[in-house]
C-alpha positions in Angstrom: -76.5 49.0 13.8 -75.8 44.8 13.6 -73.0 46.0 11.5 -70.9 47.3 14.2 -67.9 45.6 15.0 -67.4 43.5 11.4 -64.3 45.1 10.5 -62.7 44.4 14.1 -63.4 40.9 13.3 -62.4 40.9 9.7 -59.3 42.3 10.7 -59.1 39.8 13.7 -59.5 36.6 11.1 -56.8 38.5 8.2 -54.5 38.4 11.4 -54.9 35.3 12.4 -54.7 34.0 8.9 -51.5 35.9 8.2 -50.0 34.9 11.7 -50.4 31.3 11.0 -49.2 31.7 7.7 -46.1 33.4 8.9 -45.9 30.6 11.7 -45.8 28.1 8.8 -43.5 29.7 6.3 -41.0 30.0 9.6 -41.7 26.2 10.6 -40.6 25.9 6.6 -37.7 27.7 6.8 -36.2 26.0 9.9 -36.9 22.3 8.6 -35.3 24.4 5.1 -32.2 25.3 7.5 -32.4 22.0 9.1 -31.8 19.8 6.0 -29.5 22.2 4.5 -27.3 22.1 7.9 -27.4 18.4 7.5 -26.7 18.1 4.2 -23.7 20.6 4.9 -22.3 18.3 7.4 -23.0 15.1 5.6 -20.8 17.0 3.0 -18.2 17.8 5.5 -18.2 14.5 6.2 -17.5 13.1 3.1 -14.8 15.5 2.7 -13.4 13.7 5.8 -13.6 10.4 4.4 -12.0 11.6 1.2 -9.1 13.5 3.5 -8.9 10.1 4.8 -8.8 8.0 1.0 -6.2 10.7 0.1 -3.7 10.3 3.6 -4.0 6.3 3.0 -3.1 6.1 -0.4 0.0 9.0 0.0 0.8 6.4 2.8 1.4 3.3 0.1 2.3 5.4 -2.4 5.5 6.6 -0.3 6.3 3.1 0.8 6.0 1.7 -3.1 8.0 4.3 -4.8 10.5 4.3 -1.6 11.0 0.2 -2.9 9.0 -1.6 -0.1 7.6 -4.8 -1.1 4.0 -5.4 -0.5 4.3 -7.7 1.9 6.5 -4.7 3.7 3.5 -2.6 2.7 1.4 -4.2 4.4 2.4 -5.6 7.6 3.0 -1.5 8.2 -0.7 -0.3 7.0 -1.9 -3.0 9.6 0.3 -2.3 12.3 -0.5 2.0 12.0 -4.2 1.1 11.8 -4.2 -1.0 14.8 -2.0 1.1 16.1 -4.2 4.1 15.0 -1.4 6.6 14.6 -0.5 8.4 11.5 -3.3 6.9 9.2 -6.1 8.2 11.9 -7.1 11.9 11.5 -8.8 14.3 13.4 -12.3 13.9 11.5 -11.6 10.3 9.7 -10.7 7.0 10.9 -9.4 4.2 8.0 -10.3 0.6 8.4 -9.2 -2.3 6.4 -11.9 -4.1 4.2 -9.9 -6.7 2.6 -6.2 -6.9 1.6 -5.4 -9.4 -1.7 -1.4 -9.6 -1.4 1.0 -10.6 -4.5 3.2 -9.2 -7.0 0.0 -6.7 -7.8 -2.2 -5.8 -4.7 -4.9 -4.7 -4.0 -5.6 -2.9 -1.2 -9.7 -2.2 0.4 -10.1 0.2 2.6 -12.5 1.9 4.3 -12.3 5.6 5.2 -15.5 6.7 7.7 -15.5 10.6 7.7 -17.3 12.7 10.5 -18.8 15.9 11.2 -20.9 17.1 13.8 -22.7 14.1 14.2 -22.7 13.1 10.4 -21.2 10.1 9.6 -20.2 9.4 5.9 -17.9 6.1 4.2 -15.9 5.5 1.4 -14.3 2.6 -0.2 -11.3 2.6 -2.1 -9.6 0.0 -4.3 -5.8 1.4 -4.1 -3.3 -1.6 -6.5 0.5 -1.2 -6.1 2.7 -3.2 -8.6 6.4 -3.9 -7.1 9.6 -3.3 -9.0 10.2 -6.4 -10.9 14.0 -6.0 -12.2 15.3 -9.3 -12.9 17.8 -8.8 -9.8 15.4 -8.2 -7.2 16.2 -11.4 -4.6 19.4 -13.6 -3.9 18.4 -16.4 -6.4 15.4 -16.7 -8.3 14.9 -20.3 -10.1 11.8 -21.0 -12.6 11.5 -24.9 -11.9 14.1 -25.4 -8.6 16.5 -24.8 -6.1 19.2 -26.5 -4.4 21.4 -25.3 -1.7 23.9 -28.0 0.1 24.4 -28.6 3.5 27.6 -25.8 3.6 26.7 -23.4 1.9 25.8 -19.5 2.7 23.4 -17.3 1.2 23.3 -13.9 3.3 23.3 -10.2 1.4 25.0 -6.7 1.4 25.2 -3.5 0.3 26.2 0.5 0.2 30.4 -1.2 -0.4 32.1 -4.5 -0.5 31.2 -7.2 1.2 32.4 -7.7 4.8 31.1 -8.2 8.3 30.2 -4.3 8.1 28.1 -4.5 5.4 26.5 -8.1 5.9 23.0 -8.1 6.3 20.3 -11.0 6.1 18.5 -10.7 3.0 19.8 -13.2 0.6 16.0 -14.6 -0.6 15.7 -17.3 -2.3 12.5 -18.1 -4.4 11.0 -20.6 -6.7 8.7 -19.5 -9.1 7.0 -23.0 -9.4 8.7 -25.7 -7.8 10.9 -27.4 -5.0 13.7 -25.7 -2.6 15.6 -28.2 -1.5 17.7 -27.8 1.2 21.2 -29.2 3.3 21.6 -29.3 7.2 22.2 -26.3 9.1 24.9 -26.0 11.0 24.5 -23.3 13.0 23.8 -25.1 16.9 22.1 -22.1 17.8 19.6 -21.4 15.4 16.1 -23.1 15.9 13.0 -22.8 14.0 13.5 -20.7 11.0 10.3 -18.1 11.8 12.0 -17.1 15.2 15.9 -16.4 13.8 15.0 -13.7 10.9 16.8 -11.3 13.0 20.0 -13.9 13.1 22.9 -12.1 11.7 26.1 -14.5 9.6 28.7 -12.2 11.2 29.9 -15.5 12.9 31.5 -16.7 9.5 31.0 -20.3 10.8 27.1 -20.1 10.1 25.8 -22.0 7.3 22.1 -21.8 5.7 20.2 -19.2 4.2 20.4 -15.4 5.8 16.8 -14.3 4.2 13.3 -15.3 3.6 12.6 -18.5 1.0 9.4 -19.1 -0.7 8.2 -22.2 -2.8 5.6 -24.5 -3.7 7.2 -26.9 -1.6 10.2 -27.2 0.8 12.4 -29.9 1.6 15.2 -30.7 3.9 16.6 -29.1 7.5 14.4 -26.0 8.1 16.7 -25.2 10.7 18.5 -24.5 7.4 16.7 -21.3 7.1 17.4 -17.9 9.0 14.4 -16.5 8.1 10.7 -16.6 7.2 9.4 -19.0 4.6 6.3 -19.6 2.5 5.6 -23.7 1.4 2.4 -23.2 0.9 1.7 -19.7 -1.2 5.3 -20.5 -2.9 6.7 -17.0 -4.6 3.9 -15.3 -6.7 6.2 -13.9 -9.6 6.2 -13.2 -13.3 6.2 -16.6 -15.1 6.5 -15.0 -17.9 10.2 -14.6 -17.1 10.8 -17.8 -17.4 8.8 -17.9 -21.0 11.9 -18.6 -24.0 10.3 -15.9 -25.8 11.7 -13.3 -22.9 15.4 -14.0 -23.0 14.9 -14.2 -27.2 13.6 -10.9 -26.9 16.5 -9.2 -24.6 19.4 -11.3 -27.0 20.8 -9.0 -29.8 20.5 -10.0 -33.3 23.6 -10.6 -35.0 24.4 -12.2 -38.4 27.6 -13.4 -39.6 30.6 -15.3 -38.4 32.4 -13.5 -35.2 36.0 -13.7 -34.2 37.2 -16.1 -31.5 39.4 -14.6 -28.8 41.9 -16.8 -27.0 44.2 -15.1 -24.5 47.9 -16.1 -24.5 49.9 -17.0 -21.1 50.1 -14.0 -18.8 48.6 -11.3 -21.0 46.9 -8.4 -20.4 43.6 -7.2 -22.3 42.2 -4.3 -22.1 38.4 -3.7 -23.6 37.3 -0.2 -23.4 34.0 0.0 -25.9 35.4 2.2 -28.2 38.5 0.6 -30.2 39.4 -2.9 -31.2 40.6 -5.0 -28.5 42.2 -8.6 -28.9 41.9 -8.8 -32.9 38.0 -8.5 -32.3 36.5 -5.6 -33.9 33.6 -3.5 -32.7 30.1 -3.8 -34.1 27.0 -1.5 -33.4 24.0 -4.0 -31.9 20.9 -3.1 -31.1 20.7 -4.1 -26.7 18.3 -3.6 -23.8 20.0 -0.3 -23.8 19.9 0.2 -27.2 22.1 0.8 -30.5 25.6 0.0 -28.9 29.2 -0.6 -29.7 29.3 -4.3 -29.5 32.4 -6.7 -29.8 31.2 -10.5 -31.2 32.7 -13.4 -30.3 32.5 -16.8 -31.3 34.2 -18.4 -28.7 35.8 -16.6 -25.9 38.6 -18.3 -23.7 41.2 -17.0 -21.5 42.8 -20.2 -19.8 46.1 -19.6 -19.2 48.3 -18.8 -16.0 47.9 -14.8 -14.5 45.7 -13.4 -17.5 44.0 -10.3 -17.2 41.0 -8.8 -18.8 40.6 -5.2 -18.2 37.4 -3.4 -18.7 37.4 0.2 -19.2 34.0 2.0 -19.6 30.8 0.7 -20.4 32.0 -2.4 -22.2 29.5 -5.0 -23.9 30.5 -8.9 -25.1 28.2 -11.0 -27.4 28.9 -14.3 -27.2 27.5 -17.1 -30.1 29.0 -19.8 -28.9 30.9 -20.4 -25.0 32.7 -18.5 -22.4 35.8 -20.4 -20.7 37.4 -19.1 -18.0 40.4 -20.3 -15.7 43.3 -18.5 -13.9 42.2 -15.2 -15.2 41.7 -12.0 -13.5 38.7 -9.9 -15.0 38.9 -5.8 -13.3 37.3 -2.6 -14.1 39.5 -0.1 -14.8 37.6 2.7 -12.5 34.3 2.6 -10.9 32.3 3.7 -14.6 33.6 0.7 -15.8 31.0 -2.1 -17.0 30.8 -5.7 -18.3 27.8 -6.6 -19.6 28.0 -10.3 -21.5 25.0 -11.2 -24.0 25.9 -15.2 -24.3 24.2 -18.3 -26.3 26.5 -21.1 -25.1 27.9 -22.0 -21.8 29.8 -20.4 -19.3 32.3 -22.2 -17.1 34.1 -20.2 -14.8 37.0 -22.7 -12.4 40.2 -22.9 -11.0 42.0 -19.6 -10.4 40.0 -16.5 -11.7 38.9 -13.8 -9.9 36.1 -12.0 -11.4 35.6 -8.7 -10.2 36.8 -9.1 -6.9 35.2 -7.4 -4.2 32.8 -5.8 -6.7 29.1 -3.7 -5.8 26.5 -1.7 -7.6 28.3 1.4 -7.3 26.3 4.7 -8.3 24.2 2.8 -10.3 26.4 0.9 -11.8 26.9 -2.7 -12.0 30.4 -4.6 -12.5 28.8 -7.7 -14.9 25.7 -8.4 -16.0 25.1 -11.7 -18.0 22.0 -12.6 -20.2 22.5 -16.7 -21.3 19.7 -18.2 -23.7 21.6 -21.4 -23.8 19.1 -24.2 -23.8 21.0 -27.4 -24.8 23.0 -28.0 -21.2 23.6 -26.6 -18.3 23.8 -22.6 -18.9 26.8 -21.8 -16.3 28.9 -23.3 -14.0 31.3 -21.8 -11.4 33.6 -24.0 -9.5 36.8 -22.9 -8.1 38.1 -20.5 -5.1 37.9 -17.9 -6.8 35.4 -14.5 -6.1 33.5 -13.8 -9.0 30.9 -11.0 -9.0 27.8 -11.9 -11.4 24.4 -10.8 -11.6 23.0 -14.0 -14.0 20.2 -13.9 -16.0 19.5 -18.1 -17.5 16.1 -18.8 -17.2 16.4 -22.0 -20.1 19.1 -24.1 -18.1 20.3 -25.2 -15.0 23.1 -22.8 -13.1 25.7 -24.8 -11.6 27.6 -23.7 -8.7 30.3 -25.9 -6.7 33.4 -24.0 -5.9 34.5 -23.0 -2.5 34.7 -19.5 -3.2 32.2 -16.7 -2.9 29.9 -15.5 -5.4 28.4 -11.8 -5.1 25.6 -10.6 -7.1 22.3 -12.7 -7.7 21.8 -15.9 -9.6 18.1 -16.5 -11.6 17.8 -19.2 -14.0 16.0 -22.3 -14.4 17.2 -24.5 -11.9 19.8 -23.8 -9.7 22.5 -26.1 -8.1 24.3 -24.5 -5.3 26.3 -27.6 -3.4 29.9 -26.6 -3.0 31.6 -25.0 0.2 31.1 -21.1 -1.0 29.0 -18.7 -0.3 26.8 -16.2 -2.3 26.6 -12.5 -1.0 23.4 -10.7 -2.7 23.8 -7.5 -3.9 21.1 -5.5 -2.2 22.0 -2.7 -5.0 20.8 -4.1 -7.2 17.4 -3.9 -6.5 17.5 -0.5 -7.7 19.1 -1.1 -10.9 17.6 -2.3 -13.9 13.7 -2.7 -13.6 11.8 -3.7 -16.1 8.3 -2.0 -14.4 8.9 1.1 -12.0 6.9 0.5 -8.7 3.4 2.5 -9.3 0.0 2.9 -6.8 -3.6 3.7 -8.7 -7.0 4.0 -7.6 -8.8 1.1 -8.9 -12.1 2.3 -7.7 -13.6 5.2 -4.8 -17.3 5.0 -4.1 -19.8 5.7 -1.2 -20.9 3.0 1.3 -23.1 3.3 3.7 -23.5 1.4 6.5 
């Protein structure tokens, strides 16, 4: 009879056992559910931050391959981000770390992704290397620059040059040296950093319509029309200015070449596929590979109302110098090329007109010229005449002191530019011819936490 009752109690205990069992295992599974529900929106908000590492770099991308420079590049990302429009999403909000600027950048960012109360970072290393044809700027000099009190430097493009096409960036940059400049004589300019919006449509203005760079700067700064940089100076490819480059772009040629002399008011037509002027063609290996070539020794056209006609893609090498005066040098139609490989001098003076009026024109530029000569000065132009060359001398000195204009862009050594003239920069040009295409990379993506 003490007996009664124990299974009621053993049932009671089982029951409780089992209830707070149950009670644990569901404590379990919400702090289970909990974590996972975290974990899911920690994942959601990296996903953010990765949305927002992808959106940033399609961003510099887009402004690289569309030719920016990254300066450009970034003067934008830091005006959207402060700005916080395109770059800032819905779920992610980018924030500069640290920008390194140069011809190679690297940009550091910060991407912080959310979610529901979960907060996750990344940080990205995205590089950008610039286009680096050898035409990029105005004029380009290894050692130094000089640019007389009357002279203009300004730019164009998209047709010949006139007020309608004028536009303001003829740069000029020293790779490691001096720019030396003349007085300005515009009344109305002031200080350089508030006029980059000047325009030269006022064909009285004198000075440089663009932004200049060098180790150091001398001379009227009211000179300049735009920004400038005396203390970084321009952060370029020395190795340009290396022999060893210019060696490696001349072609190869053994043997003795024909001199061409043109006779008093002739006309000569080169075409790049027969025997022009008693000079025959020769296959050369060039930067744009095996080509018909014709080989000079000495090539001079001197005399009164001579005409060289070029008609297709038309190459000269040149072993010893270039003389040119009262000549008239035209393309026949707009395929029509001169590209001039030359050891010795050039002297262009009185009376020639070198492709007159001439622009990179469907990709296509009127004369290219590639001098190794390292003895004296490499070029000089004098004269009122137009002459439309894209120069490539880094060895010597280019000398320029006519009262003409020159169009294209000048890099060499040093460069003299003290006459009257001007110098229009082919903004074309900047497209044509690169040596590295612009390209963006992750360097490095990896979770910060803060």
């Amino acid at each position: 009879m003490k007996q009664k009752g124990f299974v009621l109690v053993s049932v009671l205990i089982i029951t409780s056992i089992t209830t707070m069992l149950a009670f644990s295992q569901i404590k379990e599974n919400l702090l289970q559910e909990r974590i996972g529900g975290n974990q899911q929106k920690e994942i959601n908000a990296r996903l953010a931050a990765e949305q927002g590492i992808i959106a940033v770099f399609k961003y510099i991308n887009d402004l690289n391959q569309g030719g920016e420079s990254n300066t450009a590049i970034i003067t934008a990302l830091t005006d959207d981000l402060n700005n916080k429009t395109a770059l800032q999403g819905e779920h992610y909000i980018i924030k500069i770390d640290e920008v390194i600027s140069g011809t190679t950048s690297t940009y550091r960012l910060i991407s912080q992704g959310s979610h529901l109360g979960a907060v996750a970072y990344l940080k990205t290393e995205i590089e950008t290397i610039e286009e680096s044809g050898f035409f990029k700027d105005a004029v380009v000099a290894c050692e130094g620059v000089t640019v007389g009190g009357s002279s203009t430097i300004d730019s164009y493009k998209g047709g010949t040059y006139s007020d309608a096409t004028k536009t303001n960036n003829g740069d000029v940059k020293v790779i490691d040296g001096e720019l030396s400049l003349g007085s300005g004589n515009d009344n109305n300019s002031s200080n350089s950093s508030n006029n980059s919006s000047n325009n030269s449509s006022d064909n009285g203005n004198k000075g440089i319509y663009g932004n200049v760079a060098a180790k150091t700067i001398v001379g009227d700064r009211d000179f300049i029309k735009g920004d400038e940089d005396p203390v970084e100076g321009y952060v370029g490819n020395s190795d340009e200015c290396d022999p060893a480059v210019i060696a490696s772009v001349m072609p190869t040629y053994v043997g003795t070449p024909a001199s061409f002399a043109a006779g008093n008011g002739t006309t000569t037509t080169f075409d790049g596929i027969n025997s022009a002027g008693g000079v025959s063609l020769l296959t050369m290996n060039t930067l744009e590979g095996m080509k018909p070539v014709y080989a000079f020794d000495n090539f001079s056209s001197t005399n009164n109302n001579n005409v060289i006609e070029i008609s297709g893609e038309v190459i000269f090498y040149i072993k010893g110098n270039m003389t040119i005066r009262n000549t008239t040098f035209s393309l026949a139609n707009s395929n029509s090329s001169l590209t001039i490989y030359i050891d010795g001098n050039i002297e262009v003076n009185t009376g020639s007109n070198v492709f007159a009026n001439g622009y990179v024109n469907n990709g296509i530029t009127p004369l290219t010229v590639y001098s190794s000569n390292s003895d004296d000065t490499a070029v000089t132009l004098g004269g009122n005449g137009q002459i439309y060359m894209n120069l490539y001398a880094p060895n010597e000195t280019v000398s320029y002191n006519g009262t003409g204009a020159i169009l294209g862009a000048l890099r060499g050594k040093s460069i003299d530019i003290s006459g009257n003239g001007s110098l229009h920069y082919d903004e074309g040009l900047g497209e044509v011819g690169s040596s590295t295409d612009p390209k963006s990379s992750y360097k490095a993506v990896y979770y910060s936490y803060e």
